[in-house]
N, C-alpha and C positions, 0 to 999 in steps of 0.2 A: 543445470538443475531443473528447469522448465520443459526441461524435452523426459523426464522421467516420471513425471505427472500420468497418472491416466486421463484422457479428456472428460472422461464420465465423473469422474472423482469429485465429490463438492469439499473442497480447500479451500476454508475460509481461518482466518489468524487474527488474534487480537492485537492491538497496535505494538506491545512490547514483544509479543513472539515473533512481529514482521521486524522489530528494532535488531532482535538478535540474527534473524536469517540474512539482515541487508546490509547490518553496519549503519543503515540509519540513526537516529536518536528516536528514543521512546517522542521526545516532545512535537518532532516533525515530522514524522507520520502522526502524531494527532493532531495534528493543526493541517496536513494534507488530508487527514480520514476527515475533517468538520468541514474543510471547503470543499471535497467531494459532495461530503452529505444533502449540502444545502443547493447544491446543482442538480438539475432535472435528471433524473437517474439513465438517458439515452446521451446526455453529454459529458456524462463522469467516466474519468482516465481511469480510472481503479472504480471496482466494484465494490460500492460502501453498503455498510448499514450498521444499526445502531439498537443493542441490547442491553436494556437493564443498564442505560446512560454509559458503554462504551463498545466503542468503535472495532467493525470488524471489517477487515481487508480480505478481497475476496486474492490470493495466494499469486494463480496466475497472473492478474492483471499487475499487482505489486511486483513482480519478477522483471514484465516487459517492462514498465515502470524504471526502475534503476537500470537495467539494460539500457537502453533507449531513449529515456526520455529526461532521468531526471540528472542532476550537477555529480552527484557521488555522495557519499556518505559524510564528506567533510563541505560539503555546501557549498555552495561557489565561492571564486577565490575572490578576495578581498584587494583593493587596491592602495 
């Protein structure tokens, strides 16, 4: 899905429209969009910002994101 993107294109998504593209949960992508937020904007894994008190996920970077970097949509496994 990442590779059909234009690079020009600004895709930004609010936290429950990133919950539906990822299998996320609406509540952990906002609690990944707020500890984004509050980090210096050159060290944040996903590209945040915040409108009218919610969170918006800049698309590409949520992609690579669950790609790559994050547990899955069902959160790490439990022992």
């Amino acid at each position: 899905m990442a590779n059909e993107l234009a690079p020009d294109q600004e895709i930004w998504v609010l936290t429950g429209e990133g919950a539906e593209l990822t299998g996320y949960s609406h509540e952990y992508l906002e609690k990944l969009a707020n500890k984004n937020w509050r980090l210096p904007e050159d060290d944040r894994i996903i590209k945040t910002r915040k409108r009218r008190g919610r969170y918006e996920l800049w698309l590409p970077d949520l992609l690579h994101y669950t790609e790559e970097i994050g547990n899955g949509p069902q959160g790490p496994l439990k022992k």
